[in-house]
N, C-alpha and C positions, 0 to 999 in steps of 0.2 A: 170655563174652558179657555184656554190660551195655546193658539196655535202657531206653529211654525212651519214656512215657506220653505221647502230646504232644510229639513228638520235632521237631514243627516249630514249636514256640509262640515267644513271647518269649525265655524261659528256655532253651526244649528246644534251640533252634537253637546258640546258646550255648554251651551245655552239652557238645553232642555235640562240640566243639574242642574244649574242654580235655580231655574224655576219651581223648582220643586219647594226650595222656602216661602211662596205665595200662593201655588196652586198646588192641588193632586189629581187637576185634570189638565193633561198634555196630551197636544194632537201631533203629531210628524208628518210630514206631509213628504211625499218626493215620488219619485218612481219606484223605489222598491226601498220604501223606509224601513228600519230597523230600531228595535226597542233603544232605547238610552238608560231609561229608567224601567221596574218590573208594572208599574201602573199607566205607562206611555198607551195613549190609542195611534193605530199604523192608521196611516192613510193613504194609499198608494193611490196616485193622480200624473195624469199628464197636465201640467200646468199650461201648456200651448192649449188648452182648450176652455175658453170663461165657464163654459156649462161646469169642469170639474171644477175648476179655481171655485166659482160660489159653491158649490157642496161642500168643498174642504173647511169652506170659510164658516156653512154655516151653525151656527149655536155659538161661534165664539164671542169671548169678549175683548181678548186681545189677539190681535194677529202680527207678525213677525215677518217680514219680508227679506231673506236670506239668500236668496237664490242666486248660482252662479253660473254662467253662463259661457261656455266657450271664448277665451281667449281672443277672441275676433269683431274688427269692428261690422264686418257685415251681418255676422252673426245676432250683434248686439244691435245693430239698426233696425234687426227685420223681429226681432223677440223683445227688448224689454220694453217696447212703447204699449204693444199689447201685454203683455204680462202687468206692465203697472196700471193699464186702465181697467182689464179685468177684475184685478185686485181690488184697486178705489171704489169700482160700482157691487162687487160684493160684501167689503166694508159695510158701506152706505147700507145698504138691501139690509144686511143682517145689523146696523147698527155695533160693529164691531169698531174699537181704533185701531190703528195701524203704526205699528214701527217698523222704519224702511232703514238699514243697514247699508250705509252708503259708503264709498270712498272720497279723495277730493281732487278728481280731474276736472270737475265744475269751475274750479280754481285759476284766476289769472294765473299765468307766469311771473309778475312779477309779486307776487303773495305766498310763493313757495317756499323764501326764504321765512316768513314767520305769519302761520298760518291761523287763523282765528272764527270764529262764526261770524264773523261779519268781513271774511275777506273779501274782496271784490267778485263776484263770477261773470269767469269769461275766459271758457274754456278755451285752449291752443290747440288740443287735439280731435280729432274727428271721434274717438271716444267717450271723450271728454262730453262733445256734444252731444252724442245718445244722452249723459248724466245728466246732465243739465236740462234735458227734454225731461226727464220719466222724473224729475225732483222739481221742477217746474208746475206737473199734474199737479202732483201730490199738494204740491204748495198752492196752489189754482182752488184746491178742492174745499184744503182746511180753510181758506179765505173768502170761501162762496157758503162755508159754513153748514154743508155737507157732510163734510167727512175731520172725525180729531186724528192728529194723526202729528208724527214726530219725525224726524230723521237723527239718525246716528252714525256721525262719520266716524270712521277710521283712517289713522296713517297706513302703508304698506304695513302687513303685518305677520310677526312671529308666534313661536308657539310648539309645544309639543304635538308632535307628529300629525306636524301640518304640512302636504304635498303644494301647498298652495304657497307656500311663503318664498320669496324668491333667495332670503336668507337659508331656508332648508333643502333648496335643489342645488343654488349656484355657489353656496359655501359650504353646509354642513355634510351635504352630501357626495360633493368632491372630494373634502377630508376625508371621509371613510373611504373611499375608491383610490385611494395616494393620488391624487391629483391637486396643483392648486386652486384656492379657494377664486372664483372670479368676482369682478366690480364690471360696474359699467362705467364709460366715461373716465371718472378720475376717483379715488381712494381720498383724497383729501377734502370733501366737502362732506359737512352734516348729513345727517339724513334718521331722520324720525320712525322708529318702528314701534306699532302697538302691541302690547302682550296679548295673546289670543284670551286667556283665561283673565286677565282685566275687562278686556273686551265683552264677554259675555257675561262676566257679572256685571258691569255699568248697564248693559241692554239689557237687562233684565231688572235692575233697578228705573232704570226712565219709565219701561213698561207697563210698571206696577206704583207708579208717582205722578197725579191724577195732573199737577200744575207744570211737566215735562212736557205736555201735549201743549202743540205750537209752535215748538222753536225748533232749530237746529242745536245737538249737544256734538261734540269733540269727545270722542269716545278718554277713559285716562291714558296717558302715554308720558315717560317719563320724561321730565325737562331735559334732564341732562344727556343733551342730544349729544352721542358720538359721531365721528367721521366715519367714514368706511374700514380705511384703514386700522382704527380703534375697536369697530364692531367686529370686524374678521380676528384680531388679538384675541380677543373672549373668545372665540371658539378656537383660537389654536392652541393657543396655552390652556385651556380645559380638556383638548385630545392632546395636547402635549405634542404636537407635529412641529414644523419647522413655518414661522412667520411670513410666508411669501404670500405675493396673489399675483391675479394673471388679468391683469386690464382689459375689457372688451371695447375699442374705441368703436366709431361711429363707420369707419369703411368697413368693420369686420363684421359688426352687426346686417348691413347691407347686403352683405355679400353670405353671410350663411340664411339669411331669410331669404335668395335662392333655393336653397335644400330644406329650411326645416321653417313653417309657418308660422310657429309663435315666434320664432327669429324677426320674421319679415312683419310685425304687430309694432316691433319694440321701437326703433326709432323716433317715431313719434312722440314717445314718451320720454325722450331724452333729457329734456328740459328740468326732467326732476332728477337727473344726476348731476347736472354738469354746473349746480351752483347749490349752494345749502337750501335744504330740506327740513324745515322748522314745525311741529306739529304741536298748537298750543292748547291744552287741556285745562286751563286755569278755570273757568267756568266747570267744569262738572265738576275736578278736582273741591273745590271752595262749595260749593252748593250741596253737596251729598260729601264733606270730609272724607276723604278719601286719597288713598298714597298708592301711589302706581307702583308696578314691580319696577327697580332699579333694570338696567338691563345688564347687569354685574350676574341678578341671581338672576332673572329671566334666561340667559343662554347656560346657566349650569342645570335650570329647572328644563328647561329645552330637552338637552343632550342626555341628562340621565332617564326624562320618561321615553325620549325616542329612540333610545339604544334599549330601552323595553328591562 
């Protein structure tokens, strides 16, 4: 059995197809989980409570940690420290490993220019810090030799008809409404995005790769980092609209997170616009040979499955 945390998120959905070439026993775990596949078992759970978390957890052999959580850091202060110690101690109990789907706010600032598993951590944002708490556990656990257990980070990430990507709300979805496509900060620095469907095939390769357990992997993501500028091109010369964008500088962000609260989240993450955004995958790349989607076909593979 190999279950997922979040078994219908972005990733989880994902995820549970490629698993299907090492198991044909798949659990989904969420609030009101929905099949993926015709042999998937539902497990509808409130994950705020360790009693379901270990039920969900137990029989399996691998567990998936996907879960997303509201946009917010008080939200994330007050949920993921419990959600990851419930997890670890149901792990442990049932003898499961664990892959935790991570992003890289753990991450100095001065590392975001070219990012690596052994970048420094030492998170700038108060988000950040949640991360660095709840991958901290995790690392605390496999090193008290408790619990096997891996992390899998991602850059910001795209993807076919993914709400979550901030390439598919503040560009792609502009574009269809005639609006221009927005940046933050400035249009001419790099900036690193993971293909969703690379993404859950590598997590689902580490999962199922008995010598992956212990390290941090860098989910693949293409080297050939574009500017903003260059990413926004690809999706307008693929709807064929007109090459503009509409800059969100730092007073404006301010001032609409007055009215609107993921606004008022963003700021603080500034730091990963306002100088190149480097996300190095040469470790998994090399160790499991493996070639990332370009992000040429990634935003034509994007726009043709999310226009359906």
């Amino acid at each position: 059995m190999q279950t997922i945390l979040g078994g219908n998120g972005t990733i989880g959905s994902v995820l549970a197809k490629e698993l299907t070439k090492y198991t044909n026993s798949i659990r989904l775990v969420s609030r009101n989980p929905k099949k993926v596949n015709a042999t998937d078992e539902l497990f509808p759970a409130d994950l705020s409570d360790p009693a379901m978390v270990e039920k969900a957890i137990a029989g399996s052999e691998v567990v998936y940690l996907l879960v997303g959580f509201e946009y917010s850091f008080k939200i994330w202060q007050e949920k993921w420290p419990k959600l990851m110690q419930s997890v670890i101690d149901a792990c442990i109990q049932h003898n499961a490993k664990l892959v935790f789907f991570d992003n890289v706010y753990c991450y100095d600032s001065s590392a975001i220019a070219h990012m690596t598993e052994d970048s420094p951590v030492n998170p700038p944002s108060k988000k950040g810090m949640v991360r660095r708490q709840i991958a901290d556990m995790l690392l605390a656990a496999v090193k008290s030799g408790k619990l096997t257990a891996l992390i899998a980070r991602s850059a910001d990430f795209y993807g076919p008809n993914n709400d979550k990507s901030f390439l598919i709300e503040v560009v792609y979805k502009n574009i269809i409404k005639g609006k221009r496509p927005n940046w933050f900060m400035t249009a001419d620095k790099k900036h690193s995005f993971t293909y969703t469907p690379d993404a859950a095939k590598a997590t689902a390769i580490l999962g199922n790769t008995p010598d992956a357990y212990g390290q941090v992997w860098h989910l693949p993501t293409d080297k050939n980092t574009l500017t903003g500028e260059e990413m926004i091109s690809l999706f307008t010369k693929e709807m064929n609209v007109p090459d503009k964008i509409f800059i969100l500088p730092m007073w404006l962000l301010k001032l609409l997170g007055l009215f609107m609260p993921l606004m008022k989240e963003m700021p603080e993450m500034m730091y990963q616009y306002d100088r190149d955004y480097v996300f190095d995958s040469y470790k998994f790349n090399e160790s499991f040979n493996f070639t990332p989607t370009t992000y040429q076909q990634g935003v034509k593979e994007t726009i043709a499955q999310t226009r359906g």
